[in-house]
C-alpha positions in Angstrom: -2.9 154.0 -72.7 -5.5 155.4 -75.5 -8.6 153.6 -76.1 -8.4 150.9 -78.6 -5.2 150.3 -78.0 -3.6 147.2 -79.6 -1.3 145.7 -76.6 2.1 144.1 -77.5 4.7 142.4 -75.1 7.8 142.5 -75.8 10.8 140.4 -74.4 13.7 142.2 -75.8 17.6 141.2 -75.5 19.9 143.5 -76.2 23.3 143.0 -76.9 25.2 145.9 -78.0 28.6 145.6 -78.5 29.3 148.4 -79.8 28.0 149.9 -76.8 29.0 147.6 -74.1 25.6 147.3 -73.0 24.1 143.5 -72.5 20.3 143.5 -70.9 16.8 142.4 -71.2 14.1 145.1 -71.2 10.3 143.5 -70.5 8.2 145.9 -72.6 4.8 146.6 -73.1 3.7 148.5 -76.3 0.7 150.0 -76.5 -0.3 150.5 -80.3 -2.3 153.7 -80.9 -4.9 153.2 -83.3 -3.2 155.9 -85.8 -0.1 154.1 -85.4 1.1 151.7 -88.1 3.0 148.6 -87.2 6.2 150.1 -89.2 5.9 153.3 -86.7 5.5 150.6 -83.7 9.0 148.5 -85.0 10.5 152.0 -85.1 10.3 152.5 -81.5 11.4 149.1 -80.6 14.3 149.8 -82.9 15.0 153.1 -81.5 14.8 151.8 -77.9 17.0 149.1 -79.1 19.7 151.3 -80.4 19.9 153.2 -77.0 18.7 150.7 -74.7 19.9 151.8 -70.9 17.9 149.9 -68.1 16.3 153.8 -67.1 15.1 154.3 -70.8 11.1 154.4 -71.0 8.5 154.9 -73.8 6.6 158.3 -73.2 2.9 158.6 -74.2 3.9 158.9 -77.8 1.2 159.8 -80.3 -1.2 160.6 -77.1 0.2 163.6 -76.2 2.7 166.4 -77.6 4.4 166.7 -73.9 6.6 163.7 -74.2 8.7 162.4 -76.7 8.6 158.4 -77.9 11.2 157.4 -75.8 13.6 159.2 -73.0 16.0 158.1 -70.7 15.4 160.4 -67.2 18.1 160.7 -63.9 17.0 159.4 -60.7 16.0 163.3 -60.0 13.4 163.1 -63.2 15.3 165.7 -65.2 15.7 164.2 -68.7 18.9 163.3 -70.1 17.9 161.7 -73.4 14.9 162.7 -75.5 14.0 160.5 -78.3 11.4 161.5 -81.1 10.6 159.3 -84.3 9.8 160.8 -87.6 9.8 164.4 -88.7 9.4 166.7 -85.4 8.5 170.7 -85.8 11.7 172.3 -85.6 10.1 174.1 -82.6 10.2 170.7 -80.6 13.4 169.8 -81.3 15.1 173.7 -80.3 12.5 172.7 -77.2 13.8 169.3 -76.4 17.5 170.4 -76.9 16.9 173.0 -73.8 15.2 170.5 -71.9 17.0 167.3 -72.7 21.1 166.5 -72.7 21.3 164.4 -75.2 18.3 164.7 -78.3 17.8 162.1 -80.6 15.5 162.0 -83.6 14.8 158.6 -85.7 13.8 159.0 -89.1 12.3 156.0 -90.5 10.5 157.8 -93.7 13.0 157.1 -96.8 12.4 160.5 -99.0 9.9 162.1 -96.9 13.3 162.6 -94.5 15.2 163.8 -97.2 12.6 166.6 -97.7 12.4 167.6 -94.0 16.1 167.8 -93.5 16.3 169.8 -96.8 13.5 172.1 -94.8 14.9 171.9 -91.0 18.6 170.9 -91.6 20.2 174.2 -91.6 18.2 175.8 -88.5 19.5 172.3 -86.4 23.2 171.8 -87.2 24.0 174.1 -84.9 22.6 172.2 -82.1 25.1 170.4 -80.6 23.5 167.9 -78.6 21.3 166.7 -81.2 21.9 163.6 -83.1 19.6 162.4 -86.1 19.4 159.1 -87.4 18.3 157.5 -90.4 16.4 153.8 -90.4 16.1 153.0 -94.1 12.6 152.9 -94.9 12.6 149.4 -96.1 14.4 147.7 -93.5 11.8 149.4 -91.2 9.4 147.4 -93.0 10.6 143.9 -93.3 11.1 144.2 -89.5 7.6 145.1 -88.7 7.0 141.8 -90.3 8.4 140.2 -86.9 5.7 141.6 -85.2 3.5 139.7 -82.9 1.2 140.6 -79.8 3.5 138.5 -77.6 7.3 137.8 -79.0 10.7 137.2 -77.9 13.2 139.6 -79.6 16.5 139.4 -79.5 19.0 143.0 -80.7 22.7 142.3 -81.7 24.2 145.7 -82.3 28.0 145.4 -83.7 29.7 147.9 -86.0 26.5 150.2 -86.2 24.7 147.6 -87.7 21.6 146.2 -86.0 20.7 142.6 -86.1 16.7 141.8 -84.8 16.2 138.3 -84.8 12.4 137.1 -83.7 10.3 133.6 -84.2 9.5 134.8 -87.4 12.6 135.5 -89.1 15.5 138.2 -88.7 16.4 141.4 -90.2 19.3 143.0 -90.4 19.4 147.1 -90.3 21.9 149.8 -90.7 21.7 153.1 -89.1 23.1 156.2 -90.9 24.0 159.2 -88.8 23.2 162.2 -90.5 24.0 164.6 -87.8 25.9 163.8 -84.9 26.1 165.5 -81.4 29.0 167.6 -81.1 31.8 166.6 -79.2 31.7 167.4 -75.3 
């Protein structure tokens, strides 16, 4: 964990029907002190969306090696590699040779607009890569359900994502702006 970190713990339920998937994940967050708390509800949403009971958050903001969040086999080879924001197009062409299934979460409203415009064409043909949109403002009202110690619960049906904490609930829909291509 960096220094300074702010520490959050996290009881997450996830029901995903969509997905067929029905667990709770014990998390601890550790909150770099660059991060914001709308980057921090980011990854909880983007863990969230692919919860699996392997998926784990990598050293995010400390280090360029790992992405936020990836889902690894029992042999430690990585299946699903999960980056928030606006990643170099470099990392992604990287992460799509070392990865199965790539996965990046923009949570940025028009500053993703601008780095799709930038990146879009060089990606499409990757074909397992998958981006997502999070709109910007949604983002935001959930980070308002933050708390150093909360219980959080994640309905997902009909690609829409429900996050319902002590503080209030918030309801967010994913947009897919590039999907993986078939297998």
């Amino acid at each position: 964990m960096a220094p300074n970190a702010t520490i959050y713990r996290l009881d997450l339920q996830v029901s995903d029907m969509d997905r067929n998937y029905y667990a709770g994940h014990a998390l601890t967050l550790a909150q770099h002190p660059s991060e914001t708390p709308v980057r921090l509800m980011a990854r909880v949403i983007a863990f969230a969306l692919n919860a699996h009971e392997r998926l784990e958050f990598g050293r995010g903001l400390s280090t360029d090696e790992d992405p936020d969040l990836w889902l690894r086999d029992y042999t430690g080879d990585v299946e699903h590699w999960i980056d928030l924001g606006q990643p170099d197009e470099s990392r992604i062409r990287k992460a799509c040779g070392r990865a199965r299934e790539v996965t990046v979460v923009n949570y940025s409203g028009s500053a993703a607009e601008i780095w799709w415009g930038k990146v879009g064409n060089g990606l499409s043909r990757l074909g397992n890569l998958a981006v997502v949109d999070l709109d910007a403002a949604q983002v935001e009202a959930a980070a308002g359900l933050l708390e150093r110690s909360m219980n959080l619960t994640a309905m997902i049906q009909d690609g829409t994502l429900q996050l319902i904490g002590d503080r209030g609930d918030v309801s967010l829909t994913p947009r897919l702006r590039k999907g993986m291509a078939a297998a």
